[in-house]
DSSP file (Angstrom, degrees, kcal/mol; ACC not computed):
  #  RESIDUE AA STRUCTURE BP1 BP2  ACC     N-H-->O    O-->H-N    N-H-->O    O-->H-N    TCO  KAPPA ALPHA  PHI   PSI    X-CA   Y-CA   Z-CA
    1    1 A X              0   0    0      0, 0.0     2,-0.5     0, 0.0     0, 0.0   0.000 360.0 360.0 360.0 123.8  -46.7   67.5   70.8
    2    2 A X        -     0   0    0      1,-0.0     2,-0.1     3,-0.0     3,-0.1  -0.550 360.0-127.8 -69.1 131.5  -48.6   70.6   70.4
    3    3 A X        -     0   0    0     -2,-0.5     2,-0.1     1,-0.1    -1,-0.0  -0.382  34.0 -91.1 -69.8 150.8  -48.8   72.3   67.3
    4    4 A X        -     0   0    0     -2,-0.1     2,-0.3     1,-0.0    -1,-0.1  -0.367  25.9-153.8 -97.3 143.7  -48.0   75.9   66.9
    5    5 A X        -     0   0    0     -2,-0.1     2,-0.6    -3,-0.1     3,-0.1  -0.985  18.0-136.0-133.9 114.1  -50.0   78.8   67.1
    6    6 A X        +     0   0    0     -2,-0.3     3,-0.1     1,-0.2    -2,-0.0  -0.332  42.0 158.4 -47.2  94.0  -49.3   82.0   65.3
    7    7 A X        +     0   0    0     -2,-0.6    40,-1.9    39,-0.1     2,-0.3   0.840  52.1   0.8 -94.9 -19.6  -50.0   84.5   68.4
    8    8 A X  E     -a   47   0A   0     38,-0.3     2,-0.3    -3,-0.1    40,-0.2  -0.873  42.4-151.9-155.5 175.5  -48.3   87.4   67.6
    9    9 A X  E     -a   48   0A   0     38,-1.0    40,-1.3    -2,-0.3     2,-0.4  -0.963  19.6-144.7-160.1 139.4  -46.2   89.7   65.6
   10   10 A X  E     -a   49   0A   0     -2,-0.3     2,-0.5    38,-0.2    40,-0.2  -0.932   8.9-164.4-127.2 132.3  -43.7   92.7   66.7
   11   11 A X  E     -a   50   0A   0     38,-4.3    40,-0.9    -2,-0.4     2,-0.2  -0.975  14.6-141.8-124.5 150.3  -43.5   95.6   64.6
   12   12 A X  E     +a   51   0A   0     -2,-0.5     2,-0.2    38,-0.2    40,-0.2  -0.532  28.2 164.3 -97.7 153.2  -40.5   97.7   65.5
   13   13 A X  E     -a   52   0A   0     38,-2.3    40,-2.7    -2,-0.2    45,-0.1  -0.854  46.1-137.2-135.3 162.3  -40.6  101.9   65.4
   14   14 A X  S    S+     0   0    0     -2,-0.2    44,-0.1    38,-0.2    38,-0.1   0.192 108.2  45.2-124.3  40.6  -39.1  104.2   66.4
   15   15 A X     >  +     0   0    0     43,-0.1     4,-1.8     1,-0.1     5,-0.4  -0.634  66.5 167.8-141.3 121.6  -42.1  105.9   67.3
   16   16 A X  H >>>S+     0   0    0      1,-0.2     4,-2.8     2,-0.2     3,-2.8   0.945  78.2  48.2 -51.1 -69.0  -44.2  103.0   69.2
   17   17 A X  H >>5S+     0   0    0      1,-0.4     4,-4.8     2,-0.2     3,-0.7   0.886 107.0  50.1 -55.5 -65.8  -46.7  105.3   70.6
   18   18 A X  H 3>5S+     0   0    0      1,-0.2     4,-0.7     2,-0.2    -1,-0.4   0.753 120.0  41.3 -37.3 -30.6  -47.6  107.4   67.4
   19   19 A X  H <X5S+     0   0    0     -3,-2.8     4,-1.1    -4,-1.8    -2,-0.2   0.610 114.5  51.7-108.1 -23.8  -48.1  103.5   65.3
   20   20 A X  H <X5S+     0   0    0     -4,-2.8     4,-1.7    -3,-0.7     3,-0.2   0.906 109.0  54.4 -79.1 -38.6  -50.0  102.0   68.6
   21   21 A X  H  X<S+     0   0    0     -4,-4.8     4,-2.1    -5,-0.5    -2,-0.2   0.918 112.2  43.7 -60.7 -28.9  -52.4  105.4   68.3
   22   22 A X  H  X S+     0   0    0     -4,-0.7     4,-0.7    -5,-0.4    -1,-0.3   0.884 110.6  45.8-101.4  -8.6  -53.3  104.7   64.9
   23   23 A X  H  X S+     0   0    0     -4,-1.1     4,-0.6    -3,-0.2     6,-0.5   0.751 116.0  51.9 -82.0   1.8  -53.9  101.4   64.7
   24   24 A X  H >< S+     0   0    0     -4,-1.7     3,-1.6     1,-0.2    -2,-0.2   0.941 113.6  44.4 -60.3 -83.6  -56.0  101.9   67.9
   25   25 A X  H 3< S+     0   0    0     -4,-2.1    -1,-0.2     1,-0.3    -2,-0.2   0.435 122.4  31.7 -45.3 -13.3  -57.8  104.7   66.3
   26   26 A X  H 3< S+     0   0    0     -4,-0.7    -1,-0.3    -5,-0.2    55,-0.1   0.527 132.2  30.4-111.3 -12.3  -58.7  103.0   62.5
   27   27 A X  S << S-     0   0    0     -3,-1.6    -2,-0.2    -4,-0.6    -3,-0.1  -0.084  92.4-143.1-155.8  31.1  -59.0   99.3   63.6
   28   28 A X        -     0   0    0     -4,-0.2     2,-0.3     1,-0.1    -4,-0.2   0.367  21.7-144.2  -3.1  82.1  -60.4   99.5   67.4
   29   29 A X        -     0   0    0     -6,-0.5    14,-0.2    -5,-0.2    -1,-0.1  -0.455  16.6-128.7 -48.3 117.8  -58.6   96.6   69.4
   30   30 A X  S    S+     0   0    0     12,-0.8     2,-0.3    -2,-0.3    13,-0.1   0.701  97.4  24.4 -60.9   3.2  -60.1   94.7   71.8
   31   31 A X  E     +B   42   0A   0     11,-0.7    11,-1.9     2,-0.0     2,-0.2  -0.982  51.3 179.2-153.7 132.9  -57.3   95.5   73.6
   32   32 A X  E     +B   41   0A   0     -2,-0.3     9,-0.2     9,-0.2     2,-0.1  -0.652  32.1 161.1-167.7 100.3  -54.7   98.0   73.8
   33   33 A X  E     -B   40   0A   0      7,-2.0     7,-1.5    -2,-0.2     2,-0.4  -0.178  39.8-129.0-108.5-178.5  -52.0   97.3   76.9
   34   34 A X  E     +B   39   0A   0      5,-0.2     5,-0.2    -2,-0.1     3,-0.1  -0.990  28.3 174.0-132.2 133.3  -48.7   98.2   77.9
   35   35 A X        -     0   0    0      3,-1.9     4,-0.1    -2,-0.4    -2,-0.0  -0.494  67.0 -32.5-130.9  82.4  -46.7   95.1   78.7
   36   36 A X  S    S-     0   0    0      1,-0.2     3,-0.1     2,-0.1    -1,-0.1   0.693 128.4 -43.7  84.6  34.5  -42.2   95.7   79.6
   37   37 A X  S    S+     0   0    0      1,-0.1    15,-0.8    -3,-0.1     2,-0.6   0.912 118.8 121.7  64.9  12.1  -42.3   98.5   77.4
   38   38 A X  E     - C   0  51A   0     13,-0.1    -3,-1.9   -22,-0.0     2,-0.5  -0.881  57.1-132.1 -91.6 137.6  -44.2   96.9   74.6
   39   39 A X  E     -BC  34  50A   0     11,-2.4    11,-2.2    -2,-0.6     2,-0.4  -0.915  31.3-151.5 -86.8 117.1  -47.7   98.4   73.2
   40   40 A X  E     -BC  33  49A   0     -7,-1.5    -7,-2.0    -2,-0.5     2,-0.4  -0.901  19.4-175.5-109.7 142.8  -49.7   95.8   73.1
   41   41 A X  E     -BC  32  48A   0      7,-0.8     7,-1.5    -2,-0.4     2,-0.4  -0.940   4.1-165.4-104.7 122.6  -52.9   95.0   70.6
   42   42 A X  E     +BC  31  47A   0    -11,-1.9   -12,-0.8    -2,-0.4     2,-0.7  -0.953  14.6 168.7-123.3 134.0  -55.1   92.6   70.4
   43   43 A X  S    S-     0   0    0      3,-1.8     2,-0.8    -2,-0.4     3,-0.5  -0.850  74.4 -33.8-146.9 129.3  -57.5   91.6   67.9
   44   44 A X  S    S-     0   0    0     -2,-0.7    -2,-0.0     1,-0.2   -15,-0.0  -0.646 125.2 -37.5  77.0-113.0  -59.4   88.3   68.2
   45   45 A X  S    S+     0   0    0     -2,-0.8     2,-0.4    -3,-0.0    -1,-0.2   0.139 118.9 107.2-125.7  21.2  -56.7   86.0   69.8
   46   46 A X        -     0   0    0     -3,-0.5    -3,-1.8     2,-0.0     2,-0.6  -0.917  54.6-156.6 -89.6 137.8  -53.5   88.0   67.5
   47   47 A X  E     -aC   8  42A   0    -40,-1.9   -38,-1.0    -2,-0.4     2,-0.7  -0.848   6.9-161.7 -88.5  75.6  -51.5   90.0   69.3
   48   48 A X  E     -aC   9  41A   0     -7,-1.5    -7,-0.8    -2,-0.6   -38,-0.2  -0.583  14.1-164.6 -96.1 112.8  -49.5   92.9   67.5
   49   49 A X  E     -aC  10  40A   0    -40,-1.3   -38,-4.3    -2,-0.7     2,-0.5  -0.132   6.8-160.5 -55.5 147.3  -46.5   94.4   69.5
   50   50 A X  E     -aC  11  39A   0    -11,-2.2   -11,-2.4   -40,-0.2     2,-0.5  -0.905   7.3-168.4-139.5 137.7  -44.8   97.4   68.9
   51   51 A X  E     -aC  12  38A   0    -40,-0.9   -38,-2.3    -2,-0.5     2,-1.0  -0.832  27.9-119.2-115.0 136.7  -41.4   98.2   70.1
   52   52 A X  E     +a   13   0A   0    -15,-0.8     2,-0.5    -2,-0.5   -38,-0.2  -0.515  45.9 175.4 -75.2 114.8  -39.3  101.3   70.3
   53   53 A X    >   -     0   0    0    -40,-2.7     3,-0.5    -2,-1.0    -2,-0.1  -0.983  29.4-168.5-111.8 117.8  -36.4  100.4   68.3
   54   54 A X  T 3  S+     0   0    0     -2,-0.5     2,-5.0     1,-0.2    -1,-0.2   0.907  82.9  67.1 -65.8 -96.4  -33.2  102.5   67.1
   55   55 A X  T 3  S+     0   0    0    -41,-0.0     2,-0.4   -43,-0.0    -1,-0.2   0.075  90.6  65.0 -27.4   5.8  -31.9  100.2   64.7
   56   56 A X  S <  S-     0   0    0     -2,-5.0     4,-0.1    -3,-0.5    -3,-0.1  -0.955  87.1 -99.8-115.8 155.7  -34.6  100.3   62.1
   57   57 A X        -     0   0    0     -2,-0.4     4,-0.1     2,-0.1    -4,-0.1  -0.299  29.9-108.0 -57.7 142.2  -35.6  103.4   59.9
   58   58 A X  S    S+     0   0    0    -45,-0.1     2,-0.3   -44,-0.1   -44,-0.2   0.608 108.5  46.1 -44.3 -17.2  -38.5  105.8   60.4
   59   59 A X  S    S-     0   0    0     50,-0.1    50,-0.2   -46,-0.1    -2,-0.1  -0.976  99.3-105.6-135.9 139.1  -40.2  104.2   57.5
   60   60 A X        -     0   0    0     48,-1.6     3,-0.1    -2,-0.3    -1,-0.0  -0.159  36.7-145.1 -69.1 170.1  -40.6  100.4   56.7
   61   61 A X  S    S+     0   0    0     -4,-0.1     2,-0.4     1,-0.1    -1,-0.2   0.682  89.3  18.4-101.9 -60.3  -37.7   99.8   53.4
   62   62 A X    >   +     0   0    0      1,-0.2     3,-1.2    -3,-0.1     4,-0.4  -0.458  66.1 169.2-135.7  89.0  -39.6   97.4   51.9
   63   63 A X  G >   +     0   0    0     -2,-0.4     3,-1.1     1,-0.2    48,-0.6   0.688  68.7  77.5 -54.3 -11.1  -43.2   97.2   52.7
   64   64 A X  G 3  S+     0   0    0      1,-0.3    -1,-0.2    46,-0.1     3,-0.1   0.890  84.7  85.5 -69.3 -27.6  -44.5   94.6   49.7
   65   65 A X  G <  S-     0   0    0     -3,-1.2     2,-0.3     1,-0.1    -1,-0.3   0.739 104.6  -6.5 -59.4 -25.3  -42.8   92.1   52.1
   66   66 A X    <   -     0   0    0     -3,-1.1    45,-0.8    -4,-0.4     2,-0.6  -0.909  67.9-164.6-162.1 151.3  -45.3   91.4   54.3
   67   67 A X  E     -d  111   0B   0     -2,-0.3     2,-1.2    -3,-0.1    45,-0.2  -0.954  20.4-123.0-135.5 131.5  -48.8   93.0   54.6
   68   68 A X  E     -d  112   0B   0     43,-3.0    45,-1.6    -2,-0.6     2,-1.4  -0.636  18.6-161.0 -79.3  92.8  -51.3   92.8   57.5
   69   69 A X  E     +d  113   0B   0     -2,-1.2     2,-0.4    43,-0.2    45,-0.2  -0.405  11.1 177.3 -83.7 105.3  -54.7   91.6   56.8
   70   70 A X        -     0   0    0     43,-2.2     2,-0.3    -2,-1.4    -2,-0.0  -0.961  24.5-134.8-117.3 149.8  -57.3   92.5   59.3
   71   71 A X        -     0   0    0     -2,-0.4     2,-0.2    43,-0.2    45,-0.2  -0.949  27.5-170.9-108.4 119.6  -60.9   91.4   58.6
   72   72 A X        -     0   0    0     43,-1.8    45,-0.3    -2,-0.3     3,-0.3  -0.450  31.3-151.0-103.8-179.8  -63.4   93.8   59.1
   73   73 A X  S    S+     0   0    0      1,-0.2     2,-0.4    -2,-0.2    -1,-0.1   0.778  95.2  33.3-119.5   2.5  -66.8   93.9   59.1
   74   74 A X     >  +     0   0    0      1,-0.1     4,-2.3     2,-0.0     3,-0.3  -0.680  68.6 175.2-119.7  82.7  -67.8   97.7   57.9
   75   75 A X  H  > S+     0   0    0     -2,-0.4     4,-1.0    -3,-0.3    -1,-0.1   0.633  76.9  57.2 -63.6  -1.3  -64.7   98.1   55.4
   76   76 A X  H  4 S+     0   0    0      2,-0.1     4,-0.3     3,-0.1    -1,-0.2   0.735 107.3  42.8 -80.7 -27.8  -66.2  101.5   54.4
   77   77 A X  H  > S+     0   0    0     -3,-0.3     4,-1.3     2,-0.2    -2,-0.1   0.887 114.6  53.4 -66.3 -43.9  -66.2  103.1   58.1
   78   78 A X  H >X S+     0   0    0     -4,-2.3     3,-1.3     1,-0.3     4,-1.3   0.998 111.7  42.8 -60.0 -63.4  -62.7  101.6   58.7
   79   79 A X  H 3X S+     0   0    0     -4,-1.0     4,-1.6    -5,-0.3    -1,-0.3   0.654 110.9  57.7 -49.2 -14.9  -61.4  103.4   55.4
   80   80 A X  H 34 S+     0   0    0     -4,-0.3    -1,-0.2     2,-0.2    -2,-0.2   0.916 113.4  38.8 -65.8 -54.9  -63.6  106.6   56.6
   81   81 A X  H <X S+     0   0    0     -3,-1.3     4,-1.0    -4,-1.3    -2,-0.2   0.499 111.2  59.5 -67.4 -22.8  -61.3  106.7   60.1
   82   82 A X  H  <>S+     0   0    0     -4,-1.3     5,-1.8     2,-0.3    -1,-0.2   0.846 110.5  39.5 -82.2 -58.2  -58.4  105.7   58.0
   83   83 A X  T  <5S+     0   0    0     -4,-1.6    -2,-0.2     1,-0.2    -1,-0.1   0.608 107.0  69.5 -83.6   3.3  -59.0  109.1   56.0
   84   84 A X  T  45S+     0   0    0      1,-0.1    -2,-0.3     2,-0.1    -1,-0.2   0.891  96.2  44.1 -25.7 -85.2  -59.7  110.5   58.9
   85   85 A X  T  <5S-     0   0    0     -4,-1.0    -2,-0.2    -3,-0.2    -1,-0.1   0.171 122.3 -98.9 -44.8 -13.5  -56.1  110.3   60.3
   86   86 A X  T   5 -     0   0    0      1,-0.2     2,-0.8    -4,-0.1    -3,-0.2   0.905  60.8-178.2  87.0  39.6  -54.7  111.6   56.9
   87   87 A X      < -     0   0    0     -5,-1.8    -1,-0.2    -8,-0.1    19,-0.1  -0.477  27.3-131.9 -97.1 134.6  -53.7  107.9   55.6
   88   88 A X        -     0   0    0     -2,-0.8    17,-2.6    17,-0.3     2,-0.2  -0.491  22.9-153.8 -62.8 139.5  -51.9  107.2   52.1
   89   89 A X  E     -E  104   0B   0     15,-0.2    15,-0.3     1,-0.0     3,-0.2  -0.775  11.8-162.6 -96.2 144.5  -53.9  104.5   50.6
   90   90 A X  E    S+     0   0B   0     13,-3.7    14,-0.2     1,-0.4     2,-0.2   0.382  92.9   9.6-118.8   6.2  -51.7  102.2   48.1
   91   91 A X  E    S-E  103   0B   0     12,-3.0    12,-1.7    -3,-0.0    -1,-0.4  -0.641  89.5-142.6-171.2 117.4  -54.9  100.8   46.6
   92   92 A X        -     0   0    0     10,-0.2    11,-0.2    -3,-0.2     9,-0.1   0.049  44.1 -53.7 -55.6-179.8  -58.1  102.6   47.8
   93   93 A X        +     0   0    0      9,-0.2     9,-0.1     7,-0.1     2,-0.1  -0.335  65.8 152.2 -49.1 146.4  -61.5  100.6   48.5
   94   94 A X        -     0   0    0     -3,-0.1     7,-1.5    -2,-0.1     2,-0.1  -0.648  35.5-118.8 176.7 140.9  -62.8   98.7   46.2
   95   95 A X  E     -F  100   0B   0      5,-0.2     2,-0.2    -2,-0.1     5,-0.2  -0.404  17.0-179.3 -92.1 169.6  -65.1   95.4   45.6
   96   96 A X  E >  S-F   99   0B   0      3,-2.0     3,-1.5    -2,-0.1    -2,-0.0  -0.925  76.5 -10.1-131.4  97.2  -64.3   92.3   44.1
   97   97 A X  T 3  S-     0   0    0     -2,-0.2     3,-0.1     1,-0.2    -2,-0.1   0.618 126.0 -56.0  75.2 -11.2  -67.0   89.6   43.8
   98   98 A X  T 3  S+     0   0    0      1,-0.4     2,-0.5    20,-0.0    -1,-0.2   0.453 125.0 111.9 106.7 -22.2  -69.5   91.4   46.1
   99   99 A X  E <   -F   96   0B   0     -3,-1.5    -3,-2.0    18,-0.1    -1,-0.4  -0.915  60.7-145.2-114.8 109.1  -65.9   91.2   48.9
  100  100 A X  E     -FG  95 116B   0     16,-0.5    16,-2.4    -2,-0.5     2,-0.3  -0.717  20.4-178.2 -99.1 152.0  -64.4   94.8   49.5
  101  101 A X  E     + G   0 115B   0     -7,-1.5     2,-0.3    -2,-0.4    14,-0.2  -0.968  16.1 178.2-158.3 147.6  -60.7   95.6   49.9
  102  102 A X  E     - G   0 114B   0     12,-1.4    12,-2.0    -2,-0.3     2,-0.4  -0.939  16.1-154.4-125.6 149.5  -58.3   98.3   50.6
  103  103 A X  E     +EG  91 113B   0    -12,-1.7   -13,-3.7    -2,-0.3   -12,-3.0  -0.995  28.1 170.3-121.1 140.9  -54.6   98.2   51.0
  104  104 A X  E     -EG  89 112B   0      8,-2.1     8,-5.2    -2,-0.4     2,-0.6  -0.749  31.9-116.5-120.3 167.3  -53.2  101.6   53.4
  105  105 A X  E     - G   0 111B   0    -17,-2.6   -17,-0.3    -2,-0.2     6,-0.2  -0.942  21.5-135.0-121.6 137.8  -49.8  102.4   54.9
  106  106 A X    >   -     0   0    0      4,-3.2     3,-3.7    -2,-0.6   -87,-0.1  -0.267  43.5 -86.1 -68.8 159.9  -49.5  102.6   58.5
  107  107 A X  T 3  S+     0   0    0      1,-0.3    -1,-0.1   -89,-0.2   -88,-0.1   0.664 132.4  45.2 -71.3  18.5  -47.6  105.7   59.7
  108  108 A X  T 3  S-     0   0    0    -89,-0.1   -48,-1.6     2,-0.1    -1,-0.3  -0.011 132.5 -88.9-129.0  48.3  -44.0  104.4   59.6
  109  109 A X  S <  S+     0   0    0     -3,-3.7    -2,-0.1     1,-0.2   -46,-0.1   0.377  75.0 149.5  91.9  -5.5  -45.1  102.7   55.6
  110  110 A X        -     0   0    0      1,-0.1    -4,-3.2    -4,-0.1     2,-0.5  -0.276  49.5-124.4 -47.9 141.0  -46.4   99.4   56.7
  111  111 A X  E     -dG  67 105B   0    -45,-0.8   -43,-3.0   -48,-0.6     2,-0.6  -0.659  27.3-166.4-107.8 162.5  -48.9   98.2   54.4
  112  112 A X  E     -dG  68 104B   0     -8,-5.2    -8,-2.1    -2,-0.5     2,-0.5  -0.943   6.0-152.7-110.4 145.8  -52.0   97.3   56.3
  113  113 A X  E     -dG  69 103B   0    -45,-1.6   -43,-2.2    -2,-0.6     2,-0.2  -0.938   9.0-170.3 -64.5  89.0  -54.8   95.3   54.5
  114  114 A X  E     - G   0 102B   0    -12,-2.0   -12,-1.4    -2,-0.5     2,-0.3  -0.859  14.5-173.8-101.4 158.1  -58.6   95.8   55.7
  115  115 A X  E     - G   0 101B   0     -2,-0.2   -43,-1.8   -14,-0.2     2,-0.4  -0.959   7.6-161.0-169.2 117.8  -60.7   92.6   53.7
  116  116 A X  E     - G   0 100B   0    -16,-2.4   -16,-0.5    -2,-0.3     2,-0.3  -0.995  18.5-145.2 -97.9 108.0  -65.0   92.6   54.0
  117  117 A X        -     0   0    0     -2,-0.4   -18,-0.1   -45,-0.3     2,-0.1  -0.772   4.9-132.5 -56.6 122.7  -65.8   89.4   53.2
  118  118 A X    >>  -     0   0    0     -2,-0.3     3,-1.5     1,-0.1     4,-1.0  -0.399  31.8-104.2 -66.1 168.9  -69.3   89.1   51.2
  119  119 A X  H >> S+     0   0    0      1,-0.3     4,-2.6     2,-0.2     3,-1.8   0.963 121.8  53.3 -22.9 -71.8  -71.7   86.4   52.6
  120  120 A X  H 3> S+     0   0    0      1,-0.3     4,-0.9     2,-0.2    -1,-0.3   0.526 103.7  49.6 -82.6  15.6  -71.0   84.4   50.1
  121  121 A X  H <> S+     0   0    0     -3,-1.5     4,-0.8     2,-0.1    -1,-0.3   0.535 114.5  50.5 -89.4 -12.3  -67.2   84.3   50.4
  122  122 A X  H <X S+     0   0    0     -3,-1.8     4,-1.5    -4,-1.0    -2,-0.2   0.664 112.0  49.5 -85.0 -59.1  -68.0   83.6   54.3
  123  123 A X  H  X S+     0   0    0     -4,-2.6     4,-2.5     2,-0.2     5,-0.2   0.931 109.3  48.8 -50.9 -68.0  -70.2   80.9   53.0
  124  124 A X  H  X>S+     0   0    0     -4,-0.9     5,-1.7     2,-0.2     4,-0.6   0.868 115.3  43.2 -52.6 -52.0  -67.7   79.3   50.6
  125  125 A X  H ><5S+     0   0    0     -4,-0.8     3,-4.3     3,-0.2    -2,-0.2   0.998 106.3  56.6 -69.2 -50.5  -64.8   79.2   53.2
  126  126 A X  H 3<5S+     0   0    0     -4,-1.5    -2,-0.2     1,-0.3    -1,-0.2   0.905 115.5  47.9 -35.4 -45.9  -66.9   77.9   56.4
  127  127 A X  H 3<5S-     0   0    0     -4,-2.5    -1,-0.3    -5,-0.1    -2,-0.2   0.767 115.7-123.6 -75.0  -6.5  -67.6   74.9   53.5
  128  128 A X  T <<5S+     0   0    0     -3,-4.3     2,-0.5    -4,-0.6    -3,-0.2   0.740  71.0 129.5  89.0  15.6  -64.0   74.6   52.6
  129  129 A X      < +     0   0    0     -5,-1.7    -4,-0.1     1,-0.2    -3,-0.1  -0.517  19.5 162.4-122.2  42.5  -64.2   75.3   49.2
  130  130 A X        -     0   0    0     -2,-0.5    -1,-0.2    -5,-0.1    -5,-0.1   0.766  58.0-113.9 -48.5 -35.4  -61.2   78.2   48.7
  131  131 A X              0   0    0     -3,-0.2    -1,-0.1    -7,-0.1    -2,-0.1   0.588 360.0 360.0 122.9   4.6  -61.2   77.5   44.9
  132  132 A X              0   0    0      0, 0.0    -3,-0.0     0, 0.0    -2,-0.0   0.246 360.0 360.0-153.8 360.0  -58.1   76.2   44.4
């Protein structure tokens, strides 16, 4: 039986185009399609949809509930583009260990994650060795 592969995630708006432009614009996708009326994004082999939806609010309700973690590799440039675009941060840059991280809200209140791994946090997972 094949095991399951977490490809994608759809986050509903209701406006798709304004939420596809900005993660386009902060967090350059390697891809950024239209598929059936979805915007689609890709980064790495993840997929993130976005759909025009009535039935949710303009603003996420409770964002703490799930949070998007992209790994970059210049987390200061991303956060640059980020303030760029005029984005509320709900915990600015800031290192940890030598590993910087910022948490922002996308425009309809999602919170987005960007996470620089130092070397040696790079090092440490590749050995297996999370700490825990």
């Amino acid at each position: 039986m094949k095991r399951p592969n977490l490809d994608s995630m759809l986050l509903a708006s209701t406006d798709p185009d304004r939420l596809r432009d900005w993660y386009a614009a902060v967090l350059d996708p390697s891809a950024n399609d239209r598929m059936d009326g979805y915007r689609v994004l890709r980064f790495g082999t993840f997929h993130l949809l976005i759909d025009q939806r009535d039935d949710v609010g303009s603003e996420a309700a409770d964002p703490t509930r799930m949070i998007l973690n992209f790994d970059v590799g210049d987390a200061r440039a991303v956060a640059a583009l980020m303030d760029e675009r005029g984005t509320e941060w709900v915990a600015p840059l800031e290192a940890r260990d030598g590993s910087l991280f910022a948490t922002a809200k996308d425009p309809d209140g999602n919170y987005v994650q960007i996470i620089q791994m130092s070397e040696e946090h790079l090092a440490a997972m590749e050995r297996g060795d999370l700490g825990g």
